[in-house]
C-alpha positions in Angstrom: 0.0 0.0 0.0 2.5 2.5 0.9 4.5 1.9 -2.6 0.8 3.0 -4.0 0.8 6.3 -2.0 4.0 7.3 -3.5 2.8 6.6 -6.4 -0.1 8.5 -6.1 1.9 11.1 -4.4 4.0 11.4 -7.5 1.5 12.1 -10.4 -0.3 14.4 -7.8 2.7 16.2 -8.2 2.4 16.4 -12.2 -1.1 17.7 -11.6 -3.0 14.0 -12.2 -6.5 15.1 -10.5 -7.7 11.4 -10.5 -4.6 10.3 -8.5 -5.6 12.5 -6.1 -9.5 11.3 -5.6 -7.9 7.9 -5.5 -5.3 9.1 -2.8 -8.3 10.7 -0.6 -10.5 7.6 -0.7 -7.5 5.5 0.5 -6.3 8.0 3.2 -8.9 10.2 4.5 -10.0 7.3 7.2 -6.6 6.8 8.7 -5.8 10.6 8.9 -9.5 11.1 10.5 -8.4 8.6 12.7 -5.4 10.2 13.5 -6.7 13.5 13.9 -9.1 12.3 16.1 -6.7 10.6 18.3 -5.2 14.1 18.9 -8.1 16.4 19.4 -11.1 14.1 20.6 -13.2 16.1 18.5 -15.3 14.9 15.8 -16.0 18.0 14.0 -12.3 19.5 14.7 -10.9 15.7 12.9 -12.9 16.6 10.0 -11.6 19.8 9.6 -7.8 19.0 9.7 -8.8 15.8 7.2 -9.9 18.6 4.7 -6.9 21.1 5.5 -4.7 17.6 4.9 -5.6 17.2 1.7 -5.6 20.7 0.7 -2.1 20.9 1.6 -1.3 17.8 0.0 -2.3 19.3 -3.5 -1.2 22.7 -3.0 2.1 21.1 -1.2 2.7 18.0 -3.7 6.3 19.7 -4.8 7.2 19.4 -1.4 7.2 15.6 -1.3 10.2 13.8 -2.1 10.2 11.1 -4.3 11.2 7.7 -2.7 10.4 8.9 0.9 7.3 7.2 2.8 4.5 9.1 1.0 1.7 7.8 4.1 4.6 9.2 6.5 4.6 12.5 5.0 0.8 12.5 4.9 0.5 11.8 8.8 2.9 14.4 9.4 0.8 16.7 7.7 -1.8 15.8 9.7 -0.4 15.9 12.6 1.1 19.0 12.5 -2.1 20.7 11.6 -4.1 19.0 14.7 -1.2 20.5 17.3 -1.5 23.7 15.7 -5.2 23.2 16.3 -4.6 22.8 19.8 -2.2 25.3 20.2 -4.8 28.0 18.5 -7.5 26.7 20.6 -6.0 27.2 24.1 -6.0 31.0 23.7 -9.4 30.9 22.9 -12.1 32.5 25.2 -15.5 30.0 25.6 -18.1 31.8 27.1 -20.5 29.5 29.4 -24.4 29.7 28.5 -24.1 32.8 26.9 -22.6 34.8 29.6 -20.2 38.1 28.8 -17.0 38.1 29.2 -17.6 41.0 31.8 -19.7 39.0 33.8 -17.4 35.4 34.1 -14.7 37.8 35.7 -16.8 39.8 38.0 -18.3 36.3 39.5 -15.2 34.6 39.7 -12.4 37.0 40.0 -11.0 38.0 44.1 -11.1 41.6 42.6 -14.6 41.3 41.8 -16.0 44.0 43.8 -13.1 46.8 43.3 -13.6 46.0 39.8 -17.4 46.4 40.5 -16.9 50.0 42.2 -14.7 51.0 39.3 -16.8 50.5 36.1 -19.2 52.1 38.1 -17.0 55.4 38.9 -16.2 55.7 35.6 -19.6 55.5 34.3 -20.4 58.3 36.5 -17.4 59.9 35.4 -18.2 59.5 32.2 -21.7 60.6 32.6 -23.3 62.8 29.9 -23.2 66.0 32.0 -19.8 65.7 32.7 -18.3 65.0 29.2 -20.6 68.8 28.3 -19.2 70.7 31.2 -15.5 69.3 29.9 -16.3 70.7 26.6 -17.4 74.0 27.8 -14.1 74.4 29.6 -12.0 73.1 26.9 -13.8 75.4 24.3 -13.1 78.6 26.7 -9.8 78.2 26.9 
């Protein structure tokens, strides 16, 4: 099998379009595997099975001839899936539609000076005050 992905791999690389349907119907199911063995997502696996193959066509010059064509394709894939993870952890989740504003104010130890100061600067901020600043700026 793996002589047949280079193959594959080869006349991918002189733009054979049917070498690649042939390549994704043999492949697709191991690198969803793998991708799921990383992220435990369903949805996310799918997603990095597409970007796979994408890169496999747009990448095809990349692959050298006589290498392990299934090895490079796994590598793909698992690159992708880490980056996947590393993207995700800086992401905020917000639980049952909460703000962000709210999720710190209820669990944050600074909760209540944080509290008092959004309000004293909506006061400070207040209508009234921002026309009396421009009054005094203008007479200046």
């Amino acid at each position: 099998m793996n002589n047949e992905i280079n193959l594959l791999l080869i006349d991918i690389k002189n733009s054979n379009d049917a070498s690649f349907e042939i390549l994704f119907k043999r492949m697709h199911k191991p690198v969803f595997a793998l991708a799921f063995s990383i992220l435990g997502d369903k949805s996310l696996a799918e997603d990095v099975v597409q970007e796979t193959f994408i890169r496999i066509k747009t990448k095809s010059n990349l692959y050298k001839e006589g290498t392990n064509g299934a090895a490079w394709i796994f590598q793909i894939a698992r690159n992708l899936s880490l980056n996947l993870i590393k993207k995700r952890k800086f992401e905020v989740t917000l639980e049952n539609n909460k703000s962000l504003e709210e999720l710190f104010i209820k669990h944050s130890p600074w909760a209540i000076n944080l509290k008092n100061l959004i309000l004293a600067w909506k006061s400070f901020c207040s209508k009234k005050h921002l026309q009396s600043l421009m009054k005094t700026s203008v007479k200046l």
